[in-house]
C-alpha positions as a Markdown table, in Angstrom:
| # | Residue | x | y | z |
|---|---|---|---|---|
| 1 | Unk | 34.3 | -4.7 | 12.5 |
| 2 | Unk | 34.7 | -3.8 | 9.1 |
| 3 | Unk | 37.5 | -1.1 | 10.1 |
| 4 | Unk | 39.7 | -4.4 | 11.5 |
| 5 | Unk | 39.2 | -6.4 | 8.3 |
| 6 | Unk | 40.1 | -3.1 | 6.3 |
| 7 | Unk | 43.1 | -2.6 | 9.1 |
| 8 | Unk | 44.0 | -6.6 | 7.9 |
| 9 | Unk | 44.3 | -5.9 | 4.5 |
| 10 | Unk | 46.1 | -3.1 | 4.6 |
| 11 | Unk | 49.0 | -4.4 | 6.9 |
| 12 | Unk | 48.9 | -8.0 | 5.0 |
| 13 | Unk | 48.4 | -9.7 | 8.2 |
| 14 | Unk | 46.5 | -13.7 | 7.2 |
| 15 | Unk | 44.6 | -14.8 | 10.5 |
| 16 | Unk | 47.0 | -16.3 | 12.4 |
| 17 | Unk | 49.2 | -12.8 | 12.9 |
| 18 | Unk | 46.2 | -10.9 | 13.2 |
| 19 | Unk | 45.1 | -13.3 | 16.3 |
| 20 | Unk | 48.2 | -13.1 | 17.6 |
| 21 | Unk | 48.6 | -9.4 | 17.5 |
| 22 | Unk | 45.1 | -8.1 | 18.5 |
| 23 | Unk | 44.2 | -11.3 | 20.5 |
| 24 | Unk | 41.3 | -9.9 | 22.1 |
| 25 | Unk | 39.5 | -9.7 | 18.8 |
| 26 | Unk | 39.2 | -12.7 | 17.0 |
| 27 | Unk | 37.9 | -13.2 | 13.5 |
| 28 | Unk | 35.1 | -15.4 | 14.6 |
| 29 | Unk | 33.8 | -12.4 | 16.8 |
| 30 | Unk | 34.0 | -10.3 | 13.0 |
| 31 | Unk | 31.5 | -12.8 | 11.5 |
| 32 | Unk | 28.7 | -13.0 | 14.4 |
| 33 | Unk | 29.2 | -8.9 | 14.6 |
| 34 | Unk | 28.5 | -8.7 | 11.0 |
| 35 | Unk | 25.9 | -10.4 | 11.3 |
| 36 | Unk | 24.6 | -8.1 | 14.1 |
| 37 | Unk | 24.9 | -5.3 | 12.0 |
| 38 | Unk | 23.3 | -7.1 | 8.8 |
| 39 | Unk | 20.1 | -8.1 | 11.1 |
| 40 | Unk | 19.9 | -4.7 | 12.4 |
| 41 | Unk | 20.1 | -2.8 | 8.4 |
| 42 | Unk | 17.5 | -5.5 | 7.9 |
| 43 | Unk | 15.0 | -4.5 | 10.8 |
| 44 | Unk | 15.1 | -1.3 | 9.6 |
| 45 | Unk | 14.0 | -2.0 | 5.7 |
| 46 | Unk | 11.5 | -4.3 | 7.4 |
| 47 | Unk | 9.9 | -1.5 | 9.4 |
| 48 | Unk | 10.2 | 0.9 | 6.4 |
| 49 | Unk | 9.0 | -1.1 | 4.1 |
| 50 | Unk | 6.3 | -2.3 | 6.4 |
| 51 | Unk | 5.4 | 1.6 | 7.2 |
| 52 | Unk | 2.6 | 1.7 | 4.6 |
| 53 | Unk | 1.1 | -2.0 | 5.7 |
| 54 | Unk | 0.6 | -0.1 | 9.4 |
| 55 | Unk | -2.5 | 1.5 | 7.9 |
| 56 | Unk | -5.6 | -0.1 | 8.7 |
| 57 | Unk | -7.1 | -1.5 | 5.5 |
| 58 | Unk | -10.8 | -2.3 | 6.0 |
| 59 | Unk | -12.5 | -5.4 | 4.3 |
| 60 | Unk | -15.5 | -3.3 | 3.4 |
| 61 | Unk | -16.4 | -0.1 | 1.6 |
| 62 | Unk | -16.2 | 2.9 | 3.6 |
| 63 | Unk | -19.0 | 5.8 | 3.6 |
| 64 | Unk | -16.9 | 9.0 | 2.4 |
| 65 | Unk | -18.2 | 12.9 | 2.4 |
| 66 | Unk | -17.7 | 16.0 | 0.7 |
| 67 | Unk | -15.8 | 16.9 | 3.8 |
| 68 | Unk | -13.5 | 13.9 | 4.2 |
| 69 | Unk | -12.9 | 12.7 | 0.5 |
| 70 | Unk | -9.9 | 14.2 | -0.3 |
| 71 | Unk | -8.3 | 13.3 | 3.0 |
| 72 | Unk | -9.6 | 9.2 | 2.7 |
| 73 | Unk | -8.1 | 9.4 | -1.0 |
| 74 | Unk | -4.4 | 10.8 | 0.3 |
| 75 | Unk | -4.4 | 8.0 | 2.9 |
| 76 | Unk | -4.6 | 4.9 | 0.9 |
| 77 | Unk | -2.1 | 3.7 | -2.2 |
| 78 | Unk | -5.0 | 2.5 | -4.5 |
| 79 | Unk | -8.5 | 3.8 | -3.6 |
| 80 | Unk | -12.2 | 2.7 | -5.7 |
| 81 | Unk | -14.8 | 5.6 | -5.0 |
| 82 | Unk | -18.6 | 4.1 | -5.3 |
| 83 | Unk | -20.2 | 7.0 | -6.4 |
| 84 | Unk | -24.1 | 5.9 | -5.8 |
| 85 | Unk | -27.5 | 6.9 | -5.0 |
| 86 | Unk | -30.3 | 5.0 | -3.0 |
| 87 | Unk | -32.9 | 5.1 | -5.7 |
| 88 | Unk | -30.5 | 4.1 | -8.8 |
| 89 | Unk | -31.4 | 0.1 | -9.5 |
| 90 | Unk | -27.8 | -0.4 | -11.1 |
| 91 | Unk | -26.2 | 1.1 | -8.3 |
| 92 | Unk | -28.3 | -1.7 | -6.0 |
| 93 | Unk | -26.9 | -4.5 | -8.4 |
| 94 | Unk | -23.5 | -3.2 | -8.0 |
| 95 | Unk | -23.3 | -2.8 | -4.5 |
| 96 | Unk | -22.7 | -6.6 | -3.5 |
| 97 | Unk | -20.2 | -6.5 | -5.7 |
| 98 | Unk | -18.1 | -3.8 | -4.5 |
| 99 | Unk | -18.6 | -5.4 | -1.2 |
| 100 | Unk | -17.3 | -8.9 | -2.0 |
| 101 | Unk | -14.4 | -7.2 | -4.0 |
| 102 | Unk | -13.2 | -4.8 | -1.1 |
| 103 | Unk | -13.3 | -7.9 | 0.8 |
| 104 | Unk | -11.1 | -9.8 | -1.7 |
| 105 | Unk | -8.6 | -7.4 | -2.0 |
| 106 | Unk | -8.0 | -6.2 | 1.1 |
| 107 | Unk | -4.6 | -5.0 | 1.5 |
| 108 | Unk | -4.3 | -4.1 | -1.9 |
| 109 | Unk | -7.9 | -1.7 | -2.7 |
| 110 | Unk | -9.8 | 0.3 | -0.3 |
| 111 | Unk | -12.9 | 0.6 | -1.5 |
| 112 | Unk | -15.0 | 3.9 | -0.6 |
| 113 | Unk | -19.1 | 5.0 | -1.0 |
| 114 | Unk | -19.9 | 8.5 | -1.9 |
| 115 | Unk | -24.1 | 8.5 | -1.8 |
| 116 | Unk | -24.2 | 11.7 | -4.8 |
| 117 | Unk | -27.4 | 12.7 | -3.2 |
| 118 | Unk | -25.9 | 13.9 | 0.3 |
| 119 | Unk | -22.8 | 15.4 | -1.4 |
| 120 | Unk | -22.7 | 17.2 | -4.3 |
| 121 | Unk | -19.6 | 18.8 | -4.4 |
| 122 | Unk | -17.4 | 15.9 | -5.2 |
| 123 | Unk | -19.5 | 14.5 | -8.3 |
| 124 | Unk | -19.7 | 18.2 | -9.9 |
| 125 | Unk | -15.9 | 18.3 | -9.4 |
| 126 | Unk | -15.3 | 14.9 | -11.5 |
| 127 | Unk | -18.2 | 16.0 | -13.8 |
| 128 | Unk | -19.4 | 12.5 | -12.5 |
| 129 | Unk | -22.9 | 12.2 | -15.3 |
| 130 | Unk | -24.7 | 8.7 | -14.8 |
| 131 | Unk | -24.7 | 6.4 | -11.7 |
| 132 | Unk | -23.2 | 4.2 | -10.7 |
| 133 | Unk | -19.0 | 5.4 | -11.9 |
| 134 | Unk | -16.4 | 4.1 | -9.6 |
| 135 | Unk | -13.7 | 6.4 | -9.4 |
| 136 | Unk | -10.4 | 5.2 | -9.3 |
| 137 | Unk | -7.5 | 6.7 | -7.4 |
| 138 | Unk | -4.0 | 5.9 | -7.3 |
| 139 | Unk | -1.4 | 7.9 | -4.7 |
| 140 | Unk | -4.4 | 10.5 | -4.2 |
| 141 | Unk | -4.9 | 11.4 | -8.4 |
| 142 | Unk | -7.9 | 10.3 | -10.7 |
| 143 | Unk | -6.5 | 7.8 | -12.6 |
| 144 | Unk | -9.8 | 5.8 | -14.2 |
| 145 | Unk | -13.0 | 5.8 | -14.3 |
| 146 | Unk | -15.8 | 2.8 | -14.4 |
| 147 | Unk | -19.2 | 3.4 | -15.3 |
| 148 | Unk | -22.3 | 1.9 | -15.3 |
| 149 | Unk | -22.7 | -2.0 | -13.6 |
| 150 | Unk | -20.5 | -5.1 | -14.5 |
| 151 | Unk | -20.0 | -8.4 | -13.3 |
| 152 | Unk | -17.6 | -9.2 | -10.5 |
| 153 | Unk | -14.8 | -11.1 | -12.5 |
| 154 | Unk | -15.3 | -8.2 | -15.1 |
| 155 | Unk | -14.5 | -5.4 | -12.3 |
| 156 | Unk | -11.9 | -7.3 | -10.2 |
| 157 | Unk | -9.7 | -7.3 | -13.9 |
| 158 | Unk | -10.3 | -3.9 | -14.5 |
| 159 | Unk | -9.1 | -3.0 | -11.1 |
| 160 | Unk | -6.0 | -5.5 | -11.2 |
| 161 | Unk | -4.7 | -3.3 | -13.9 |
| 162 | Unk | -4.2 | -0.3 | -11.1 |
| 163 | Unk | -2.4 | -2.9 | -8.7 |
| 164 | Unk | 0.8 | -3.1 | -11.0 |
């Protein structure tokens, strides 16, 4: 429809000629096809927009491995690795909170466990020294690090930094 408005202008037609000359397309019929084609340029920068909201974003940490940490950390925008042990009392004392957190901001922060016990590999390759450090990764690179335990309204402003 935007080729007959162009066509309009060109010949310096005002409404009336144009109806009277192409009388099977009326300029009301330009308006509701415009806004056809508007709807439909808006579906699709709906659905690509709403391409990254498709992944699943679980309201609780998830357990990661050596074997599948790298992948997990490609998947998700903003990703919190809870690197942990089970004998590590801090680590104990921050576990609820990383819980009630990945609950909180669900949608925004996937939060992830890594028990350094069962896998090695991933705490020698961020030199990860004391228990517990939350690694934190945003579009799959390192780009903080928390260690040691803090209090919920203490960590969720730390993390709110990474959601800007």
């Amino acid at each position: 429809m935007l080729f007959y408005k162009v066509l309009r202008h060109l010949l310096k037609i005002d409404i009336v000629e144009w109806e009277s000359a192409l009388p099977w397309v009326k300029t009301t019929d330009c308006g509701d096809m415009m806004d056809d084609e508007l709807e439909t340029i808006r579906r699709k920068k709906m659905a690509e927009m709403n391409k990254g909201a498709e992944t699943n974003w679980p309201t609780e940490p998830i357990p990661v491995t050596d074997s599948n940490f790298d992948e997990f950390v490609m998947k998700y925008s903003l990703v919190v690795v809870d690197c942990w042990a089970p004998w590590c009392g801090p680590c104990r004392m921050v576990a609820p909170v990383v819980e009630a957190l990945a609950h909180e901001m669900t949608g925004k922060v996937v939060f992830a466990k890594l028990n350094t016990d069962e896998n090695a590999s991933v705490p020698n390759r961020y030199r990860i020294s004391a228990i517990p450090t939350l690694l934190v990764f945003k579009e799959g690179k390192l780009t903080d690090r928390i260690v040691g335990a803090r209090p919920k309204e203490q960590l969720a402003a730390e993390l709110s930094r990474h959601l800007r």
